[in-house]
Every structure is written in structure tokens, then in C-alpha cells.
C-alpha positions as a printed Julia matrix, in Angstrom:
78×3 Matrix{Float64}:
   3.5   -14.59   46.6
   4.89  -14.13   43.12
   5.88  -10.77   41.9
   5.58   -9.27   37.54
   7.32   -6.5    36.84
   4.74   -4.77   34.26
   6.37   -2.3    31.48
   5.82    1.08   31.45
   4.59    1.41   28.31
   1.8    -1.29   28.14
   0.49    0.62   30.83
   0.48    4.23   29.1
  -0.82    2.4    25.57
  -3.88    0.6    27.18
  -1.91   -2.33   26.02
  -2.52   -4.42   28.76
  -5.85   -6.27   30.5
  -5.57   -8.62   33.44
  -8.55  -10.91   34.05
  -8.9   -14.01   35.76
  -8.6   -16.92   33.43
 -12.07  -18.29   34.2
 -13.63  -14.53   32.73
 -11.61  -14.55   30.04
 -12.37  -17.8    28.69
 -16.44  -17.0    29.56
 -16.23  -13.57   27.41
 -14.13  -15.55   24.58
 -17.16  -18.5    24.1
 -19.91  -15.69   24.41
 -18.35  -13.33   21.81
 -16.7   -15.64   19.18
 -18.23  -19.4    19.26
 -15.69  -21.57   17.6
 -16.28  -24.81   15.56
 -13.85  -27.15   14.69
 -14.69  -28.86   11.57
 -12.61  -32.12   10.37
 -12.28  -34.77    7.86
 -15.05  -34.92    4.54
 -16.76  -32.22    6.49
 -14.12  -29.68    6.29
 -13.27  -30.48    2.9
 -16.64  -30.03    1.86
 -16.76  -26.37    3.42
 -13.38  -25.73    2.03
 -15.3   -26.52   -1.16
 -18.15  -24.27   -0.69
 -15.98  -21.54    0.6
 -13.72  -21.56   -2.45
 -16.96  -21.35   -4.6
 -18.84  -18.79   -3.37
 -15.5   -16.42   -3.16
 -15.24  -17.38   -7.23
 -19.22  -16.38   -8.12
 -18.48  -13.34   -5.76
 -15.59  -11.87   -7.62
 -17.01  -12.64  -10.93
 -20.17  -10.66   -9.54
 -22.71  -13.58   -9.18
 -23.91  -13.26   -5.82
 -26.92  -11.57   -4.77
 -26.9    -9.27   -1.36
 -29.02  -10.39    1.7
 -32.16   -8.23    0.76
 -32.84   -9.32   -2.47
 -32.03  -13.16   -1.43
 -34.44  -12.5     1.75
 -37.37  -10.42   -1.08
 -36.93  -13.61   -3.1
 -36.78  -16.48   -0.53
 -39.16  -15.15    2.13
 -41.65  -12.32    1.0
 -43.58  -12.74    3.23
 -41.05  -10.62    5.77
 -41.07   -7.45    3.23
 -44.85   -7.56    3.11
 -46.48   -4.22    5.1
């Protein structure tokens, strides 16, 4: 049996979480999914990505609720 010697102050800063590798890589796919894009795909997000940041500093997006009044009214409808 192997044995860590564990510094003192991880332990008094909460700095430090030991879980079996299996959890930890069960928590990491249910909390952040990841998606590796490549090739024409990823240059055509890059694209898209770069563009909307442009109309958003220059103030020509729109926020979710009016895009979701405008696109699906049928939602805001009481």
C-alpha cells in the first residue's frame, strides 16, 4: 500500500477533493458535455462566433424574450 503525504493547508482551505476516478469522470460528462468540433465545421463556428460577438458590441442583438415574443408567440400567449 502506497502512502501521500497531504499538505496542511489544502486541508484547512477546502482545497482538496478525493474521488474515485470513475465518479469524477461521471459528474464531469453530466455537468459540462463537451464537443469537439474539427475541420470546415469548426471554422464555420469560429465564423459565427466572431460575428455574433461583432453585432453584440455594436448593440445588434436582441435578448432571449423578445427573440422568443417574435419567433414563438404562441408561448407568451395567456
Amino acid at each position: 500500500m502506497s502512502t501521500i503525504t497531504i499538505s496542511k493547508n489544502l486541508i484547512q482551505n477546502d482545497d482538496l477533493i478525493v474521488l474515485p476516478r470513475k465518479e469524477y469522470e461521471s459528474m464531469k460528462a453530466r455537468i459540462l458535455p463537451f464537443f469537439e468540433v474539427k475541420g470546415k465545421n469548426a471554422k464555420n463556428l469560429d465564423k459565427r462566433v466572431t460575428e455574433g460577438l461583432k453585432e453584440y458590441s455594436k448593440g445588434e442583438t436582441e435578448t432571449l424574450e423578445v427573440f422568443l415574443k417574435k419567433e414563438y408567440p404562441e408561448l407568451h400567449k395567456k
